[in-house]
VOROGU-772975 format. One record per atom (N, C-alpha, C, CB): residue in three letters; atom name; x, y, z. Coordinates in steps of 0.2 Angstrom, whole numbers. Glycine has a CB too. Example, Ala and Ser with C-alpha at 12.3 -4.5 7.8 and 13.67 -1.06 7.14 Angstrom:
# VOROGU-772975
{ALA, N, {66, -28, 39}}
{ALA, CA, {62, -22, 39}}
{ALA, C, {66, -16, 39}}
{ALA, CB, {57, -22, 45}}
{SER, N, {64, -11, 35}}
{SER, CA, {68, -5, 36}}
{SER, C, {64, 0, 39}}
{SER, CB, {70, -3, 29}}
***
This chain:
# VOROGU-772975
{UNK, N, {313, 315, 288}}
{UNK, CA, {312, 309, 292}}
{UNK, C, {316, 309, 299}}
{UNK, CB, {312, 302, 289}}
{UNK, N, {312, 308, 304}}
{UNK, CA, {316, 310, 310}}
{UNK, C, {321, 302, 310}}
{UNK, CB, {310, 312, 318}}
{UNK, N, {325, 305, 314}}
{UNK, CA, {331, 298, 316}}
{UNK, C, {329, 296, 321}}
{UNK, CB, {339, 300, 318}}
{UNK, N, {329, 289, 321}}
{UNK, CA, {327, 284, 329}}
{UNK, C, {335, 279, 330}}
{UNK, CB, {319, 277, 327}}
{UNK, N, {333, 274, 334}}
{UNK, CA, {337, 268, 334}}
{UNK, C, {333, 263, 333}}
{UNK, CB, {340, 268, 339}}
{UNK, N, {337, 256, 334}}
{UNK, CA, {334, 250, 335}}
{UNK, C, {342, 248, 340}}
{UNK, CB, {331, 246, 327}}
{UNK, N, {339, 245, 345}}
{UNK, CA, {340, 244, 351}}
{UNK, C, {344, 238, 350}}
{UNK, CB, {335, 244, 355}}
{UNK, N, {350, 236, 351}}
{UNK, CA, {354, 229, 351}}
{UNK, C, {356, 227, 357}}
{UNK, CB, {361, 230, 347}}
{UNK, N, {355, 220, 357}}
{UNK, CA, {355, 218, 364}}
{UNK, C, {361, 210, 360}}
{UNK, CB, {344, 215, 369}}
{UNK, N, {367, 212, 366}}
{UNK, CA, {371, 205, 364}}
{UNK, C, {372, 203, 369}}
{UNK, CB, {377, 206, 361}}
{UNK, N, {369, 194, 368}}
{UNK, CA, {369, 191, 374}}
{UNK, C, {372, 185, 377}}
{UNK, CB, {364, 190, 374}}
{UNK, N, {379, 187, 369}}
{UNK, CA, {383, 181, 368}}
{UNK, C, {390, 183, 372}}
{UNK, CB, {384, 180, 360}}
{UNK, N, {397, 181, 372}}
{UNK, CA, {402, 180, 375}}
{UNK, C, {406, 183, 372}}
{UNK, CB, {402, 175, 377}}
{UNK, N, {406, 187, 367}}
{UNK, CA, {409, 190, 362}}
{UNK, C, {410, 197, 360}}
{UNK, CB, {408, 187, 359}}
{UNK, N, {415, 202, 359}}
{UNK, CA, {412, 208, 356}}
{UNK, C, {409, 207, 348}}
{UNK, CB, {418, 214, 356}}
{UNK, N, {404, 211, 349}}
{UNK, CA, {401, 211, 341}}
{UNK, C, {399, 216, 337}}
{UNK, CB, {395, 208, 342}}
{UNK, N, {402, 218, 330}}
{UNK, CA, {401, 223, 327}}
{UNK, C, {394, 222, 324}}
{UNK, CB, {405, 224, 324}}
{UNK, N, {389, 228, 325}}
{UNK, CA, {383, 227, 321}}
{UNK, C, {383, 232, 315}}
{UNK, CB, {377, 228, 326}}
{UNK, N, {381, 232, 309}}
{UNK, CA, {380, 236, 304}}
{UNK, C, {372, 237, 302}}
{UNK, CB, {384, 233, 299}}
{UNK, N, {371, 241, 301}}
{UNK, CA, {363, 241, 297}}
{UNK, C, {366, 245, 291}}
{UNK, CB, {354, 246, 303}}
{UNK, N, {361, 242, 286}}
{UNK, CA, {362, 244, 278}}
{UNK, C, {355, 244, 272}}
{UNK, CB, {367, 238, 276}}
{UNK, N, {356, 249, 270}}
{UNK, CA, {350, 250, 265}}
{UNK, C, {353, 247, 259}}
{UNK, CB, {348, 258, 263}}
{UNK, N, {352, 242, 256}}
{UNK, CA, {354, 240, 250}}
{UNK, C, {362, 238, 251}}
{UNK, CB, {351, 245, 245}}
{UNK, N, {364, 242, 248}}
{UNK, CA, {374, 240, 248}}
{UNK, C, {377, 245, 252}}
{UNK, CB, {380, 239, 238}}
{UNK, N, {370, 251, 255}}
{UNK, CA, {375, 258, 261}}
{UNK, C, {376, 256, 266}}
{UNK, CB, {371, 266, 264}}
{UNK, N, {378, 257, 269}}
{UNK, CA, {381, 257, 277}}
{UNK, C, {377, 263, 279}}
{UNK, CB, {391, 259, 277}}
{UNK, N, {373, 264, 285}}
{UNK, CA, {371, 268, 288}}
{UNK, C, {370, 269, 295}}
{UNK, CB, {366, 268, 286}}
{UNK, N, {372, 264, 299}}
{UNK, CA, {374, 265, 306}}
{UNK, C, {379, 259, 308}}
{UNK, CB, {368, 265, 311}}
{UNK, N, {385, 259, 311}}
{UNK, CA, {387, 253, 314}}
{UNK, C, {391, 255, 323}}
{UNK, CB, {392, 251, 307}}
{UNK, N, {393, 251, 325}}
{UNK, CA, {393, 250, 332}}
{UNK, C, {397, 243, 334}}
{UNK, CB, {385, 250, 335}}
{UNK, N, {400, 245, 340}}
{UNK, CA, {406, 237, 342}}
{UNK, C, {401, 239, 350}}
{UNK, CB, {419, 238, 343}}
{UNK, N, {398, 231, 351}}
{UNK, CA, {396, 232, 355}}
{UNK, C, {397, 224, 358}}
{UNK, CB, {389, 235, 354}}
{UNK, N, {399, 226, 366}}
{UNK, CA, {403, 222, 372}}
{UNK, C, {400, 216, 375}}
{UNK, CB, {403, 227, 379}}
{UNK, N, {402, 212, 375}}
{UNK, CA, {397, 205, 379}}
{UNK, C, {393, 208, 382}}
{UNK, CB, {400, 200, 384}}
{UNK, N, {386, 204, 383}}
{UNK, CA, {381, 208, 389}}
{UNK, C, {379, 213, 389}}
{UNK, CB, {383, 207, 394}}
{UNK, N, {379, 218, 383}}
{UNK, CA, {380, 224, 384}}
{UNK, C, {373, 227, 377}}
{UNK, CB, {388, 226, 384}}
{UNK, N, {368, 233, 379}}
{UNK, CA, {364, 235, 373}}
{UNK, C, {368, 241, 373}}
{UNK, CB, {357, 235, 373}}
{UNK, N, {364, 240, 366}}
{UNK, CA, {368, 248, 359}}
{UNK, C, {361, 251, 356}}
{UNK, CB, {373, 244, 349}}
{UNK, N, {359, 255, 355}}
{UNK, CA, {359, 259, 349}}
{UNK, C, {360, 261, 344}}
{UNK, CB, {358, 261, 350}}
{UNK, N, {358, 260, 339}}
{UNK, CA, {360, 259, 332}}
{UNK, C, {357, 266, 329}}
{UNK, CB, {358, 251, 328}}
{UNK, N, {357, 272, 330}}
{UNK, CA, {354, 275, 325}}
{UNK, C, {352, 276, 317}}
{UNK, CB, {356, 278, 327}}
{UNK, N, {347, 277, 315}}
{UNK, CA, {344, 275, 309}}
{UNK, C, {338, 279, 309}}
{UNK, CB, {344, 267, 309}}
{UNK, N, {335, 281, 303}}
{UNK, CA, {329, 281, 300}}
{UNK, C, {326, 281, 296}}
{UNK, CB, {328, 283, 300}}
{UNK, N, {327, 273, 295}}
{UNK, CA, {324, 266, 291}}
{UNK, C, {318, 263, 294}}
{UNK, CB, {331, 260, 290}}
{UNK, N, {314, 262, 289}}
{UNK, CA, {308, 258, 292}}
{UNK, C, {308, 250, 290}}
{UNK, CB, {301, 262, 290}}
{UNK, N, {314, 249, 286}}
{UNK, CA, {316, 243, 285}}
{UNK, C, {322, 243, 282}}
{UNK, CB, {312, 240, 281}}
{UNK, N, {329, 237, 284}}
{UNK, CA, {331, 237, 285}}
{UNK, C, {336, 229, 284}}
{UNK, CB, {328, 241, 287}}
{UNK, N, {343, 228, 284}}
{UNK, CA, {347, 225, 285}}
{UNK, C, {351, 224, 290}}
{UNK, CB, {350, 227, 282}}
{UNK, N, {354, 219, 294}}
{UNK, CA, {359, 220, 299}}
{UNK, C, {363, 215, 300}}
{UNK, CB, {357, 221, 304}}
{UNK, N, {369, 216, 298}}
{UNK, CA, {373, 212, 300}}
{UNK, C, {378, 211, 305}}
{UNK, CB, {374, 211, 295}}
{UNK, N, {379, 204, 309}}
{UNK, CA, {383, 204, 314}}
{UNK, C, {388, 200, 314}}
{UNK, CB, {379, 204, 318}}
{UNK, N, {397, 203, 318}}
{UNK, CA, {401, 201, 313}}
{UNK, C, {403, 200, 321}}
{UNK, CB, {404, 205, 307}}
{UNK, N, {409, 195, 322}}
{UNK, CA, {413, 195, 328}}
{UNK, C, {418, 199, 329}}
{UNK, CB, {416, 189, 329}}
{UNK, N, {418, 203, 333}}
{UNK, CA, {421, 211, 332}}
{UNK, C, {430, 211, 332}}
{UNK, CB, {416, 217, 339}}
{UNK, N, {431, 206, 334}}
{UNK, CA, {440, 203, 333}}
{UNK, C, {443, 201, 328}}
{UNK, CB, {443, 198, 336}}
{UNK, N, {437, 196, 324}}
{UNK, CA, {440, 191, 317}}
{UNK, C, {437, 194, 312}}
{UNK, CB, {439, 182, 317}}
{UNK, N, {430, 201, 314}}
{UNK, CA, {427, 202, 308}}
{UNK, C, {422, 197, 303}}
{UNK, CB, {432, 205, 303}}
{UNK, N, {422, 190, 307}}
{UNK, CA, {417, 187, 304}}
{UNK, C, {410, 185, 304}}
{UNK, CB, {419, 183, 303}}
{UNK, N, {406, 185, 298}}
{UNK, CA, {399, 184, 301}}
{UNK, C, {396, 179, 305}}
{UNK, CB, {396, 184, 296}}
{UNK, N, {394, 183, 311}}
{UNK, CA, {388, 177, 313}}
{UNK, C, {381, 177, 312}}
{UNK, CB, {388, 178, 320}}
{UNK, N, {379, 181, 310}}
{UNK, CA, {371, 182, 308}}
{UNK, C, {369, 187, 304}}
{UNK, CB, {366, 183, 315}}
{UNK, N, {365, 186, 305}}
{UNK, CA, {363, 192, 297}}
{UNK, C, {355, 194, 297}}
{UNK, CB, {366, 189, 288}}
{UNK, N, {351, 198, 297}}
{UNK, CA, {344, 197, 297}}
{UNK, C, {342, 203, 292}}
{UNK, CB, {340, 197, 304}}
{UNK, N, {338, 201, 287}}
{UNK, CA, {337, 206, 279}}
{UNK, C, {331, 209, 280}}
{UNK, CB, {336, 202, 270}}
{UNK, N, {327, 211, 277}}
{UNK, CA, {320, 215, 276}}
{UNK, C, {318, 217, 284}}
{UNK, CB, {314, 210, 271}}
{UNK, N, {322, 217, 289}}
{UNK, CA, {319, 219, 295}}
{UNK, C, {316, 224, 297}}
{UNK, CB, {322, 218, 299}}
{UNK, N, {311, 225, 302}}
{UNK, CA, {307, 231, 304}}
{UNK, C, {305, 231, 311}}
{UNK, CB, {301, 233, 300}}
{UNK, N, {310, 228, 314}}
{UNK, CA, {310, 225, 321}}
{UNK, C, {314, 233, 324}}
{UNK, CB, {316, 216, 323}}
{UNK, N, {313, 234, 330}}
{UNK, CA, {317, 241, 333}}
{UNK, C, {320, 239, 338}}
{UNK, CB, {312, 248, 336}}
{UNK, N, {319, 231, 341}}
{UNK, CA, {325, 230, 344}}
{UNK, C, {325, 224, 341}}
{UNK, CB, {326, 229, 353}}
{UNK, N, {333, 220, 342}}
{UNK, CA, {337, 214, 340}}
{UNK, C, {340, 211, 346}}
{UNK, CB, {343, 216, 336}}
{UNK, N, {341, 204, 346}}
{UNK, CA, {343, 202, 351}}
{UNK, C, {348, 197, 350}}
{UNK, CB, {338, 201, 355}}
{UNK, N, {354, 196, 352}}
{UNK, CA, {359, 191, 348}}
{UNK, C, {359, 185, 353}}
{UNK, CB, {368, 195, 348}}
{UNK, N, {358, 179, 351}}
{UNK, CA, {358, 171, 356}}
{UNK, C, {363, 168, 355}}
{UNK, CB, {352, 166, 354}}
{UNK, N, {365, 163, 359}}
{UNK, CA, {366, 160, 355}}
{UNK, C, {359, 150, 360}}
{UNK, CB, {378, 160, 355}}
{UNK, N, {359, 148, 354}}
{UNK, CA, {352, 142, 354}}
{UNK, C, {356, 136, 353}}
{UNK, CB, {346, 142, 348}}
{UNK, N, {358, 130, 354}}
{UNK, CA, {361, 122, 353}}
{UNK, C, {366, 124, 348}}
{UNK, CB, {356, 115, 350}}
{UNK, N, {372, 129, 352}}
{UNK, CA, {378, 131, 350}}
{UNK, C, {375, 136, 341}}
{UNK, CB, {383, 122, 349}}
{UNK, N, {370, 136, 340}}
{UNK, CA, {370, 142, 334}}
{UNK, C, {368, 149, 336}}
{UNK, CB, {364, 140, 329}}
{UNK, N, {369, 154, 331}}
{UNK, CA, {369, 160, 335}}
{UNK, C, {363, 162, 331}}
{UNK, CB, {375, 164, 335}}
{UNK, N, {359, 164, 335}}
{UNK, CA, {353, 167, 334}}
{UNK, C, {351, 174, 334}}
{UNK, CB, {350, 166, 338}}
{UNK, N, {347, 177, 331}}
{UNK, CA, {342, 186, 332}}
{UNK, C, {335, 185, 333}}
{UNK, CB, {343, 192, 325}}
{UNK, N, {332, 186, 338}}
{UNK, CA, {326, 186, 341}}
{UNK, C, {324, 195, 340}}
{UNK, CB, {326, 183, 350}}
***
């Protein structure tokens, strides 16, 4: 299966570590800068991702069974969001 990405867009004020995971693997991860997109290489057509505050390591979001090829981090009436 050929390798792609899904495209991370962080739109929040913080660095942020993104992980994608197949079940309990680890298969791509990335520290990615305020204001700034990533690529996440992968060749998964569905998918896990979780997103962590890349200083304290703690979760902010998380989105399971995805098949989205881009992600987008918010934050919406102070909650943090993936579009």
């Amino acid at each position: 299966m050929a390798e792609t990405g899904i495209t991370f867009h962080n739109k929040i004020d913080i660095k942020i570590q993104a992980q994608i995971f197949a079940g309990t693997t680890l298969i791509s991860t990335c520290l990615v800068e305020p204001g700034a997109t990533q690529i996440l290489p992968t060749s998964l057509k569905q998918y896990d991702i979780y997103l962590k505050n890349g200083a304290t390591g703690w979760g902010i979001a998380h989105k399971l069974d995805s098949q989205s090829t881009s992600l987008t981090l918010d934050v919406h009436n102070g909650r943090y969001t993936i579009r």
